[in-house]
MIKE-161327 format. One record per residue: x negated, y, z negated of N, C-alpha, C in turn. Coordinates in steps of 0.2 Angstrom, whole numbers, plus 5000, padded with zeros to 4 digits. Example, Ala and Ser with C-alpha at 12.3 -4.5 7.8 and 13.67 -1.06 7.14 Angstrom:
2
493449724961493849784961493449844961
493649894965493249954964493650004961
***
This chain:
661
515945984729515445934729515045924735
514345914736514145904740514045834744
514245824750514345784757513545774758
513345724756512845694761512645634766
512645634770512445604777511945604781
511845544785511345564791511445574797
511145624801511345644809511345574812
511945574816512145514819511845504825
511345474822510545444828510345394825
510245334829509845294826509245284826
508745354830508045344830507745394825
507245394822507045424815506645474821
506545494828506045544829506545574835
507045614835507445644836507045714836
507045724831506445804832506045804835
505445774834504745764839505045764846
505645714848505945724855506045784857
506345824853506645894853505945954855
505845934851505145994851504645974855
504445914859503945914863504245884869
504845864869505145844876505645894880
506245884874506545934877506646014878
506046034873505946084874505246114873
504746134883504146134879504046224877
504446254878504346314876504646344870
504346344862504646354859505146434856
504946464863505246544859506046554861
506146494866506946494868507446464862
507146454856507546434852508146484850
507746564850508046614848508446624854
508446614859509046624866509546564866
509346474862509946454861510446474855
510146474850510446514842511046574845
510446634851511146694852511546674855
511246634860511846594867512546574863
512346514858512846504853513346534849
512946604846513446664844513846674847
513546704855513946734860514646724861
514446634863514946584864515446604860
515446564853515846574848516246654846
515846704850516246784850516946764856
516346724861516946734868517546694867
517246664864517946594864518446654859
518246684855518946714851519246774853
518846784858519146844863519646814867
519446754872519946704875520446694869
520546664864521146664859521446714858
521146764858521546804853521946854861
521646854867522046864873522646814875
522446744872523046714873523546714871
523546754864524146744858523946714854
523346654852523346584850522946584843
522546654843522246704835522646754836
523046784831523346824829522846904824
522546874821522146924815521846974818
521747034816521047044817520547034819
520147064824519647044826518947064824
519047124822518647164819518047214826
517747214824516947234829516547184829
516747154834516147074837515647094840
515047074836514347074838514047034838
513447004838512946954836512347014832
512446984823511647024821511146984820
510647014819509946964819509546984816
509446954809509146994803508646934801
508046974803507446964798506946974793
506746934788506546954782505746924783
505546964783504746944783504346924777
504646944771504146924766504446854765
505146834765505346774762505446714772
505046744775505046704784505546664784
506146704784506846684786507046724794
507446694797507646734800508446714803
508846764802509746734802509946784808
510546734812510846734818511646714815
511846784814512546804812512846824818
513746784816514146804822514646804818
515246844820516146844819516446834821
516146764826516746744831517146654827
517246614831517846564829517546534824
516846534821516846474817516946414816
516846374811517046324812517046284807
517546214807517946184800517346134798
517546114794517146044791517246014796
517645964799517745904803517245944809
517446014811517146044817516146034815
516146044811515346044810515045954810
515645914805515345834809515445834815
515745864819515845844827515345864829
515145924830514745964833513945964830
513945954825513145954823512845894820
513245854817513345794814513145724818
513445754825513645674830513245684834
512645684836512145684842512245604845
512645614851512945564852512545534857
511945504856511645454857511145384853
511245334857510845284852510145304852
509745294854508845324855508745364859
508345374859507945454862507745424868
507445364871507345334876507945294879
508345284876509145274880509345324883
509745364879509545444880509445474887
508645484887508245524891508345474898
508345394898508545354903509245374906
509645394901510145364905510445464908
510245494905510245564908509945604911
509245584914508645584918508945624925
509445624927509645634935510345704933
510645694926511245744925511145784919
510445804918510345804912510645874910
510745894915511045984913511445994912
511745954910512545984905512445954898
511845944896512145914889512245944884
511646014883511646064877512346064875
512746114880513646124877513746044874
513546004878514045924876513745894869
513245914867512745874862512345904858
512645984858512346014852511746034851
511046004856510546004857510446094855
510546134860510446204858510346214853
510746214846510746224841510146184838
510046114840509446074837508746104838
508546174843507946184845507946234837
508246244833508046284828507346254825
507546184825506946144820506446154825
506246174830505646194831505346234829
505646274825505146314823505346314814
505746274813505746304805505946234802
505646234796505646174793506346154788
506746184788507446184785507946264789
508446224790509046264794509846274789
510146304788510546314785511246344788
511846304789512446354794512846344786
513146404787513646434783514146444789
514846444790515246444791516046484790
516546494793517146494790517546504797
517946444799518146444806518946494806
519046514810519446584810520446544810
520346474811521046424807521246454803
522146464803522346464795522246414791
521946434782521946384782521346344778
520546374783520246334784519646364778
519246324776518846334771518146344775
517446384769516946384771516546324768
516046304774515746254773514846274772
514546224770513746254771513446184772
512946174775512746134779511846134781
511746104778510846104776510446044779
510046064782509445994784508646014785
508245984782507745994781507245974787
507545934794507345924800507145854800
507345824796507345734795508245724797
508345664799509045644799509545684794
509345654788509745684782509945754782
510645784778510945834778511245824771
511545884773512245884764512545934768
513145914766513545984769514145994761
514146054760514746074754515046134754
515446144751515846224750515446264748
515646334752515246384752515846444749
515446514747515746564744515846614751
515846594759515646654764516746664764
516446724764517346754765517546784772
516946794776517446824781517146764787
517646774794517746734798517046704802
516846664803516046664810515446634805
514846634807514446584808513846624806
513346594800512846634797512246554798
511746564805511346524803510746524800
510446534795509646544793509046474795
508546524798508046484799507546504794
507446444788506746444784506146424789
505646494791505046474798504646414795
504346384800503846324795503246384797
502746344793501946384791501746394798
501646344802501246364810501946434814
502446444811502746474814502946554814
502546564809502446634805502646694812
502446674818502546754824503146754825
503646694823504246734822504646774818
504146784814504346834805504146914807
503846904815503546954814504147034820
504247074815504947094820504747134827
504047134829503847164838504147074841
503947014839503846964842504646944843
505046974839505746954838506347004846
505847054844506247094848506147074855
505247094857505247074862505746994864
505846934862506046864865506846894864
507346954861507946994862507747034868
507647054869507447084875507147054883
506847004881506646944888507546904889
507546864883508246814882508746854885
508846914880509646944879509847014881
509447024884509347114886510147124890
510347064894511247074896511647024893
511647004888512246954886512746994885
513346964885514147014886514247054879
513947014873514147024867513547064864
513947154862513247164860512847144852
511947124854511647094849511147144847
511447144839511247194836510547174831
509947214832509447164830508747254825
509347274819508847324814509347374817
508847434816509347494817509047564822
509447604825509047654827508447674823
507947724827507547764822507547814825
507247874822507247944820506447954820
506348014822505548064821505848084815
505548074807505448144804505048134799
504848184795504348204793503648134793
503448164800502748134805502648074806
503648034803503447954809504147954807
504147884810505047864813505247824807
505847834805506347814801506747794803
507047744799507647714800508447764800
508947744803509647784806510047724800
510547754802511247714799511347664806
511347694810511447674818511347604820
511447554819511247474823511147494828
510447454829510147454835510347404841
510847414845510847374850510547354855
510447314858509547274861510047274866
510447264869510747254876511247264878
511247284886511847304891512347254891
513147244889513447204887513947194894
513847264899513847274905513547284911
512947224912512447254918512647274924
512447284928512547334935512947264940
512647204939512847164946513347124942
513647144937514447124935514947164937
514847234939515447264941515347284950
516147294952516247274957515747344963
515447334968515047364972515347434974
516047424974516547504977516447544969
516247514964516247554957515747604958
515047564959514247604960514047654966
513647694963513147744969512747714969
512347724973511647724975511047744968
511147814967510847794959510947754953
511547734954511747654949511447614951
511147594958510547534958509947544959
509747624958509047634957508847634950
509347674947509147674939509347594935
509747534938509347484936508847444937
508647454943508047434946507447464941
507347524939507047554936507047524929
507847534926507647464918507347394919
507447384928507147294928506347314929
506147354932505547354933504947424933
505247454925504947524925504347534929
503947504929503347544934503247544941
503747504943503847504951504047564955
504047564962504247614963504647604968
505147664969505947654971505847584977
506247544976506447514980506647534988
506647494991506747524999507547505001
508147454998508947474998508747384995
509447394995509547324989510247274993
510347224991510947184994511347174983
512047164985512547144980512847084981
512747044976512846984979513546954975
514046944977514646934973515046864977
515046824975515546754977515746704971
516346694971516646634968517046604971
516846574978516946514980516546504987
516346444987516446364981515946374976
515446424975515146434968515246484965
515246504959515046574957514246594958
514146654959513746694962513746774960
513446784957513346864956512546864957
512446964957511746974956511447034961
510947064961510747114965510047074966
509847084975509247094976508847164980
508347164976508147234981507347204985
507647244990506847254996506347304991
505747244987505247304984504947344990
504547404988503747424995503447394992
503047344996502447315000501747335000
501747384998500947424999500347385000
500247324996499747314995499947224998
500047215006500347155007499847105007
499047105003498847035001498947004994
499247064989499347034982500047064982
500347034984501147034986501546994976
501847024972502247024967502746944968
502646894966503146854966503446844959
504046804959504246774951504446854949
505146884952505046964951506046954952
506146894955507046864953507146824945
507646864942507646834936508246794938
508246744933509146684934509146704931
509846704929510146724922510946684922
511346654918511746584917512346634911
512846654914513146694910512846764909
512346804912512246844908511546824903
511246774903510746744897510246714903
509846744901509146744904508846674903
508746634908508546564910507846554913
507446584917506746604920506646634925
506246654926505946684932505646664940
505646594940505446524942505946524948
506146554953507146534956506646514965
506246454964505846444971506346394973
506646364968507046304973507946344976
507946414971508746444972508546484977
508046504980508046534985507446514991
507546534997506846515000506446544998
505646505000505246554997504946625001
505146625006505146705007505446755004
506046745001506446774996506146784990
505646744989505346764982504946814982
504946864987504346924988504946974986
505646954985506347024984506047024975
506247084972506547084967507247074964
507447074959508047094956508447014952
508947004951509246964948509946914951
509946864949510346814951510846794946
511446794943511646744940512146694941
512046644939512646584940512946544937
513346504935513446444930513446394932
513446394939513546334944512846314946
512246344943511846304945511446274940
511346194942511046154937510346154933
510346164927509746144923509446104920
508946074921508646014912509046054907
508946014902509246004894508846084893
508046094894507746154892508046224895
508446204900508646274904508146294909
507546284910506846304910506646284918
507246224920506846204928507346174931
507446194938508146174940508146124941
508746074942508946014944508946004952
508645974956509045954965509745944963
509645994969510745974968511045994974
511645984977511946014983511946074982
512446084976512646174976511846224977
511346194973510846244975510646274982
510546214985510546214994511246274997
511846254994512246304995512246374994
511946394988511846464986511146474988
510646424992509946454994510546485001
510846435005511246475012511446525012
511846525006512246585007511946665005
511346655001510846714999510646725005
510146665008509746685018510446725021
511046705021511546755025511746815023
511846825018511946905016511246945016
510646925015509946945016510046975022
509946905028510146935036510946975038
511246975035511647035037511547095032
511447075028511047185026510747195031
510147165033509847175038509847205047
510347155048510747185053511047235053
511447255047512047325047511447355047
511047365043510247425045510047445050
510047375055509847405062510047425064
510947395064511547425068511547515066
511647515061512147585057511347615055
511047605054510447645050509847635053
509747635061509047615062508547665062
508747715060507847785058507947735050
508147735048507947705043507547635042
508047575045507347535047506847535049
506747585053506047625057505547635052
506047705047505547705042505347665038
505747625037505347555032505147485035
505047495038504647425045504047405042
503547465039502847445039503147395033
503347435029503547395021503847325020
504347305025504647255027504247205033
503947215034503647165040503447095037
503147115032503047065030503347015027
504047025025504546995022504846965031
505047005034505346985039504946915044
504346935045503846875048503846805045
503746835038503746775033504346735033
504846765033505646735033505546705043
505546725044505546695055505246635054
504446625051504046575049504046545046
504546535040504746475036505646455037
506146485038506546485040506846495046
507346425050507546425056508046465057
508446465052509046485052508946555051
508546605047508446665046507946675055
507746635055507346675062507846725068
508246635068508846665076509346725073
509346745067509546795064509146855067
508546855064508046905062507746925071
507746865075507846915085508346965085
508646965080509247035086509047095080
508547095074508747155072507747175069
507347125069506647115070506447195074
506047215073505647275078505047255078
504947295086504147285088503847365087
503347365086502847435084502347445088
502447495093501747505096501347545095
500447545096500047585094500347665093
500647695097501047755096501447775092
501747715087502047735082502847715086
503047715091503647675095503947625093
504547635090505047565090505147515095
505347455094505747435100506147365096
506747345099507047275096506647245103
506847185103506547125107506647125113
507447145115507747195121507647215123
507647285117507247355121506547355125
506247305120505347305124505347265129
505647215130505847185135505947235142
506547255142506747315146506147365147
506047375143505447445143504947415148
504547365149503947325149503847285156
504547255155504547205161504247225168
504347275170504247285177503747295179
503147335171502647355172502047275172
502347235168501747185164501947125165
502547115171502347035171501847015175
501846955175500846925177501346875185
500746895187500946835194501246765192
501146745187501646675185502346695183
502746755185503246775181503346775173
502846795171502746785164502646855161
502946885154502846945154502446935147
501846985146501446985143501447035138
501347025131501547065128500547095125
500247155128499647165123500047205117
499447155112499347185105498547205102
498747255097498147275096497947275086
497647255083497747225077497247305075
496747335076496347385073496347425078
496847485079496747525086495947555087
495847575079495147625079494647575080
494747505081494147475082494047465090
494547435091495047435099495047485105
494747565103495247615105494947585114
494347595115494347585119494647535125
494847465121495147415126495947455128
496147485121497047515122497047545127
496347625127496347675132496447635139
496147575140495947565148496847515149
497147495144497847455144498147525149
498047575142498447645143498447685152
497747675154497747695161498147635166
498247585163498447555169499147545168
499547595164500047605161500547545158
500247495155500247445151500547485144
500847455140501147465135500847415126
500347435122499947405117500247395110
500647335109501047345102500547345096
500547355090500247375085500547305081
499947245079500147185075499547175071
499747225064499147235059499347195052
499747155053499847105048499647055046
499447025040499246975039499646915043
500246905044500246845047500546845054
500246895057500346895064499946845069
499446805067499446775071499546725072
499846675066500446655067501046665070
501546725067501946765070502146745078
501146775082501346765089501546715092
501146665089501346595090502146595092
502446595085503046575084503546625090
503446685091503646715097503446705104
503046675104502946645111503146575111
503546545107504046475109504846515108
504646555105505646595104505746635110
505346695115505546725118505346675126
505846665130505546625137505146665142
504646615145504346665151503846715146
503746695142503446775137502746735134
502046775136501446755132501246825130
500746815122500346865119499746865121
499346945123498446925122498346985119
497847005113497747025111497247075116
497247155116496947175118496147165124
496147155116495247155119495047085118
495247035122495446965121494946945130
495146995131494746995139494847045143
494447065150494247135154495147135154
495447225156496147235156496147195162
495947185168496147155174496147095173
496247065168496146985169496746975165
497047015160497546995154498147015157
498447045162499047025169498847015174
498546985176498346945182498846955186
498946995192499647005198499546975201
498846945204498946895210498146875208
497946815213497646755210496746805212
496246785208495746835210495146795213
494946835217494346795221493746805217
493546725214493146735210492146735215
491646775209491246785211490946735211
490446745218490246695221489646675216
489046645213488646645212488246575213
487446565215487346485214487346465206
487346405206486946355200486446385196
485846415201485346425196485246515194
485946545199485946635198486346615190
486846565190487246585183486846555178
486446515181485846495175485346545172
485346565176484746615175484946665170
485746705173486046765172486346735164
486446665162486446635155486046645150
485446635152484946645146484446695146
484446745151484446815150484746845145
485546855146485946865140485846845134
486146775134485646755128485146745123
484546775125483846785122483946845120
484446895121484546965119485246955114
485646915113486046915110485946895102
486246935098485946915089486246815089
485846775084485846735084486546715078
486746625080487146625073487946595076
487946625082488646625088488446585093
489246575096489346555102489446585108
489146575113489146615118489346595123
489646635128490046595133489846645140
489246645142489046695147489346685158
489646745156489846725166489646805169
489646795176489746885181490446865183
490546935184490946965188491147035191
491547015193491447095199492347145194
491647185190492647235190492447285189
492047305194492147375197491547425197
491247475200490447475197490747545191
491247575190491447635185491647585178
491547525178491847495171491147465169
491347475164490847435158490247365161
489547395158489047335161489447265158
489547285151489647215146490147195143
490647175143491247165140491147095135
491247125128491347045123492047045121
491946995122492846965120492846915117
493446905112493646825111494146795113
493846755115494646695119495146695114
495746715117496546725115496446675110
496646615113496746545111496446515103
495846525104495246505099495246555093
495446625094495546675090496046675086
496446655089497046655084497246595081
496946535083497046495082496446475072
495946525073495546525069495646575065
496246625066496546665062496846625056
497446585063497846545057497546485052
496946475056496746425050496446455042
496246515044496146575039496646565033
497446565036497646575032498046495030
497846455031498246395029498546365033
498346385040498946355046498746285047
498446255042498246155045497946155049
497546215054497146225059496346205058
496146165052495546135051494946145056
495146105062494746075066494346145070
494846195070494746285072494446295068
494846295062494446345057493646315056
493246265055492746225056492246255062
492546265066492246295072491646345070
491246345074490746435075491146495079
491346525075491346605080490946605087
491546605093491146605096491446665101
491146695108491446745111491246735118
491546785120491346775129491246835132
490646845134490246875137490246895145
490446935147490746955153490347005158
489946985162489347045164489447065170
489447135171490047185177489547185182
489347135187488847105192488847175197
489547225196489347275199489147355198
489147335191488947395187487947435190
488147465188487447505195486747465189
486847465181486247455178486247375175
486747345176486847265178486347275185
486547295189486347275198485247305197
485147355194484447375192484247305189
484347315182484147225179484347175184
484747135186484647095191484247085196
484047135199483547165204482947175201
482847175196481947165192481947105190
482447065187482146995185482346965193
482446975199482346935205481646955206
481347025207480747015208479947015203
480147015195479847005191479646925189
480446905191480346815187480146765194
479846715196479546705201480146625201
480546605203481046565206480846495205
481246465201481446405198481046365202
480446335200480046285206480546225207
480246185214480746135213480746095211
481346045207481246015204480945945207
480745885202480345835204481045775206
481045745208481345685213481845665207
482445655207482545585202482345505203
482245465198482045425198482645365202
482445315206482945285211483245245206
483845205207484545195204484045105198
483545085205483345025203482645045200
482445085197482045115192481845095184
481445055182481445065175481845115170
482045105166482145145161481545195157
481045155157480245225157480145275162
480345235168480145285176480745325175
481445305172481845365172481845415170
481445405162481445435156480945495159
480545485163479845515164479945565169
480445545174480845585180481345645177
481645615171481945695165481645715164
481045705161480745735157480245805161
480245765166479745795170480345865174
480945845175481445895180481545945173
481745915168481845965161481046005160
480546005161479946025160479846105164
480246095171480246135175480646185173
481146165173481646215168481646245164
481446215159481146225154480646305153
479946275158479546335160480046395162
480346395168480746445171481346485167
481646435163482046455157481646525151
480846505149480346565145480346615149
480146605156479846655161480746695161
481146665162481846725162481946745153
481746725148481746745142481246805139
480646785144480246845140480346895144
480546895150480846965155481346985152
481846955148482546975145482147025139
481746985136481447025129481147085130
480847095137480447145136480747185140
481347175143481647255147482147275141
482147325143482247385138483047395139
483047415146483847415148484147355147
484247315148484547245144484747255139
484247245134484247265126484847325124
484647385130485147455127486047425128
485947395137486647375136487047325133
486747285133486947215126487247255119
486747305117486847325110487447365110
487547425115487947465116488747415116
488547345119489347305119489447295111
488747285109488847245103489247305098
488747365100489047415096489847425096
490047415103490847425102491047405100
491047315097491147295094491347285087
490947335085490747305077490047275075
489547255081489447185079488747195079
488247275078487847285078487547315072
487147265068487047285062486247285059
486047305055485347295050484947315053
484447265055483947295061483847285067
484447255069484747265078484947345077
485147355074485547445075485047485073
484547475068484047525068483747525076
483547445075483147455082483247505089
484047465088484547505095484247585094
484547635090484447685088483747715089
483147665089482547705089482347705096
482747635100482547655107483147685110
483447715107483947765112483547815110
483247855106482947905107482347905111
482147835113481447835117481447835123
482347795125482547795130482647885135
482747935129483048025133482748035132
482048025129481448095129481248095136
***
C-alpha cells in the first residue's frame, strides 16, 4: 500500500528556493544525481572492505540512460541503497523550518549542507516536473521501496518490484527543459561534471564505422578516467604521463613548458597538477584554465580566491575536500584553510622554480621569454613569492645574455656605477627602435638589458625599492653621458635671453600637440646635433598608468619630451651663428612700473615689456621657419624616433633631395 506524506518543510516554496537560490545554474543537477551514485558505489566498497557487506559486488558503475521520445532521463547505481526508514530520513526530512530561517541561519557555513540535507538530490526538480527513486538497500533483509513527488511537498512512497541491490532515479523533464532529452547535451554536462569521478559512469555505448556511418557496439560507453593522472603518486609517472594529460585537459594547446604535482594531506588534503602554459601572445593571456574538482567531481573553473591571482595565468587541476563551498558548489566560501592552500600552492610554485634554476638553468633560459610574464606578475602582486622570485628571477640583455640579480650585479658594477654610488641598470624596451642609443651605451662599454614586457614598467619600480643602491633608466631616456653620470658636470653656460631664444627656435620647427622641454649642451662636436628623449620618471610613470597603475594624474598628462641641443655640433654652431647675425637682439625692455604704481600703469608696463618679446620672439620664429638646416636636423631626430610622419616626412624627404643636389 501506498505511504503518503509531505516533505518535512513547513514553507510551501521550498523549490522556487532550490531553483533560483540555491542553485543558479541548472545543468549541475546532473553532476549532483552522479555525485550521489558515486557516493552510494563508494560507501559499499568501504563495507564490503570492512567485512561489514559480505555479498557480491557485482560490476559497480553509475548508468545514465536516456529516452528521448518519452524526456525521461535515469541515474542508475548498484551501490548501498536504501531502506524505507533510509529514504524518510534522507529525502523526506529537509530538516528546516522556512527557507528564510534556513538561508539566515546558514548564510556563513553554508557549505556543508548538501551531504547534511539532501539538497543535491532536491536540484532534480529543477528540471523535471516529477522525480521517481526506486530503491533496494543492500541490508539483509531489506525491501524495495518507490518514492514519487511531483515537486510540491506531497510524495507517496510504496513497494516496489526492483530485485537487485542500488538506486534507479528517473527524471520526468518539464516542458522548458527539453535540452536535457537531448543525448550531445547529456554527454557534453558527463564530460564537464564527470570526466574523472572514481566510479566509472557509463552513459550509451561504443560506436563503430560500418556500412557509411557509426553504429552502436555491445561495448558501454565509458565517459571517464576513474584514475586521473594527479591521483597517483609522482614516482609512478614519466614525463609523457603529464604531457598527454595536459593534452586530454587542453587539446589544442600547445605542450606546456614543465608542470608542478601537488600532493598533501596535512593539515589539508590537496592534490592536483599545475603546468607552466607558453605565453605567446602575453596581451590575451588564457585565465579560468585551473579546474577544482571535490573528490574527483568537477566544481568550477572560478579558483581566484584558491590561488593568487597571478596563478590564474597556470593551467591544470586542483582537487580537495577541504575546501569550502555554498550549498551550489559554484563559489567558494572565505575561510582559513583557503588562505592555507593559497600558501602552500605560492611555495611549491616557488620551489619548482628554484630547483629549475638550480639543476636546469639552460632550460630556464630557454623558457624566460614564455615565463616572464608569470614571474613579474607574481613579484608584483605577491610579497611573499617576490623575496622568493630574487634568487631564481633572470635578467636578459639585448644580446640574448642571462643573468640572476647576482650575476648582473657582478658583471656590471664596476663598469656603471654613477658617482652617487648607485648602480644603474640601462634597459632597452624596442632595440630595433633604440639601436642607436644601445650602440653609443655599447661604446661606452655599458651593458643594456632587454625589458619588452608588458609590465615592465611597473616591474622597474618594484626593483628599484627591492635591490639597494640600484636605479633603472631606460636607454634612450637621456644623452649616454648623463645616464651614469661619474662625476658632477660643468653645466653650460648660457644667458637668459640665449636659452630664450634657442627655446623657440626649436619650437616653431617642432610638430605640434606635445610637450617640450628645450635646453644646450655641450656633448661633444662627433655626437648628434639633437637628442629627443623622455624623462625616466614621467615615462614610466605614464606607462604604468597605461596599464592600471592608479597613476591618473600621469596618465592625464600631455606626452611630453626633452630636447637636448649638442651646442657643439659644427651644424648646431652654423644655425646659431645665422640666427645671431640674421635676428637683430632682443630690444631693450621698457622700465617696470614702480612698486607705488597704479594697477593700470602696472598693467601697461607688462604689456608693453611683453610687446617686445613678443616682436623678438616672430623675428627668432620666422628665422627658425625659413632655414632649411634646422628643419633637416630637427626631423632627422624626429626620424630617429619614430616620430616623423605624413607630411612632416614627405616634406623631410623632398628637402633632403634638394639639400645633395
Amino acid at each position: 500500500m501506498a505511504n503518503k506524506g509531505q516533505i518535512g518543510v513547513t514553507t510551501e516554496n521550498i523549490f522556487p528556493v532550490i531553483k533560483q537560490f540555491l542553485y543558479s545554474d541548472h545543468e549541475i543537477f546532473l553532476r549532483e544525481l552522479v555525485a550521489n551514485a558515486v557516493d552510494a558505489t563508494e560507501k559499499l566498497k568501504a563495507l564490503a572492505a570492512s567485512g561489514d557487506c559480505k555479498e557480491e559486488l557485482g560490476d559497480l558503475k553509475v548508468h545514465i540512460e536516456l529516452d528521448t521520445k518519452e524526456n525521461t532521463l535515469k541515474i542508475i547505481d548498484n551501490g548501498i541503497g536504501m531502506t524505507e526508514e533510509e529514504v524518510d530520513k534522507y529525502i523526506n526530512q529537509i530538516a528546516f523550518s522556512s527557507a528564510g530561517e534556513f538561508l539566515e541561519k546558514y548564510k556563513d557555513q553554508i557549505g556543508n549542507i548538501i551531504g547534511h540535507f539532501g539538497l543535491g538530490f532536491y536540484s532534480a526538480f529543477m528540471v523535471s516536473k516529477k522525480v521517481t527513486i526506486e530503491t533496494l538497500s543492500w541490508k539483509e533483509g531489506s525491501k524495495a521501496v518507490k518514492w514519487t513527488c511531483d515537486g510540491s511537498p506531497e510524495y507517496t512512497m510504496e513497494p516496489c518490484e526492483k530485485a537487485e541491490r542500488g538506486t534507479v532515479i528517473t527524471l520526468y523533464l518539464d516542458d522548458d527543459s527539453k535540452e536535457y532529452a537531448e543525448k550531445s547535451r547529456i554527454e557534453g554536462l558527463l564530460q564537464k561534471y564527470c570526466k574523472f569521478m572514481p566510479v566509472p559512469i557509463v552513459f550509451g555505448k561504443e560506436q563503430e564505422w560500418k556500412d557509411g556511418k557509426y553504429v552502436d557496439t555491445d561495448k558501454d560507453k565509458v565517459i571517464n578516467s576513474v584514475e586521473p593522472l594527479w591521483t597517483k603518486a609522482p614516482s609512478e609517472l614519466k614525463d609523457e604521463d603529464y604531457k598527454e594529460f595536459y593534452r586530454t585537459l587542453f587539446p589544442m594547446n600547445e605542450e606546456p613548458l614543465f608542470w608542478i604535482h601537488l600532493n598533501v594531506d596535512y593539515p589539508f588534503n590537496l592534490t592536483g597538477i599545475l603546468y607552466f602554459p607558453k605565453l605567446k601572445d602575453r596581451v590575451a593571456v588564457e585565465r579560468n584554465k585551473i579546474f577544482l574538482y571535490c573528490n574527483q567531481m568537477f566544481v568550477t573553473d572560478h579558483v581566484d580566491n584558491i590561488v593568487p591571482d597571478f596563478m590564474t595565468l597556470l593551467h591544470g587541476v586542483i582537487d580537495s575536500p577541504d575546501i569550502p563551498l555554498n550549498v551550489s558548489r559554484s563559489y567558494l566560501q572565505s575561510d582559513a584553510a583557503v588562505k592555507k592552500i593559497s600558501t602552500y600552492i605560492t611555495k611549491k610554485v616557488a620551489d619548482r622554480l628554484e630547483s629549475i634554476f638550480k639543476e636546469e638553468r639552460t632550460q630556464l633560459e630557454e623558457k624566460w621569454d614564455n615565463l616572464k610574464l608569470f614571474i613579474e606578475y607574481g613579484m608584483l602582486s605577491d610579497e611573499k613569492f617576490c623575496e622568493r622570485a630574487l634568487k631564481f628571477a633572470l635578467l636578459k640583455d639585448v644580446d640574448g645574455k642571462y643573468y640572476s640579480f647576482d650575476e648582473y650585479k657582478e658583471a656590471v658594477s664596476s663598469v656603471q656605477t654613477d658617482k652617487d654610488k648607485k648602480l644603474v641598470y640601462l634597459y632597452a624596451t624596442k632595440p630595433e627602435d633604440q639601436y642607436s642609443f644601445i650602440q653609443a651605451a655599447k661604446d661606452k662599454g655599458y651593458n643594456v638589458l632587454l625589458m619588452d614586457c608588458e609590465l615592465d614598467a611597473h616591474y622597474v619600480n618594484l626593483l628599484e625599492q627591492k635591490l639597494t643602491d640600484t636605479r633603472f633608466a631606460r636607454v634612450d631616456s637621456d644623452a649616454i653621458e648623463n645616464l651614469i653620470p661619474k662625476e658632477d658636470k660643468v653645466k653650460l653656460e648660457m644667458k637668459e635671453d640665449e636659452r630664450y631664444d634657442l627655446e623657440n627656435m626649436f619650437k616653431a620647427v617642432l610638430p605640434e600637440g606635445k610637450d617640450y622641454f628645450v635646453q644646450g649642451d655641450n656633448l661633444g662636436a662627433d655626437a648628434a646635433p639633437v637628442l629627443i628623449t623622455q624623462n625616466e620618471f614621467m615615462r614610466r610613470y605614464r606607462e604604468m598608468s597605461a596599464l592600471g597603475g592608479g597613476m591618473n594624474f600621469y596618465g592625464s598628462m600631455p606626452e611630453s619630451y626633452n630636447i637636448t641641443v649638442n651646442m657643439e655640433n659644427p651644424l648646431v654652431a652654423r644655425i646659431w651663428a645665422s640666427k645671431l647675425s640674421d635676428v637683430k637682439p632682443q630690444a631693450e625692455l621698457p622700465a617696470e612700473a614702480p612698486s607705488d604704481a597704479s594697477e593700470e600703469e602696472k598693467t601697461k608696463a607688462r604689456e608693453a615689456r611683453e610687446a617686445v618679446r613678443r616682436a623678438h620672439r616672430a623675428d627668432v620664429e620666422a628665422f627658425a621657419s625659413d632655414n632649411q638646416l634646422l628643419h633637416q636636423i630637427v626631423d632627422l631626430a624626429l626620424l630617429g624616433n619614430g616620430m616623423l610622419k605624413g607630411k612632416s616626412l614627405s616634406d623631410f624627404i623632398a628637402r633632403s633631395y634638394s639639400l645633395i643636389k
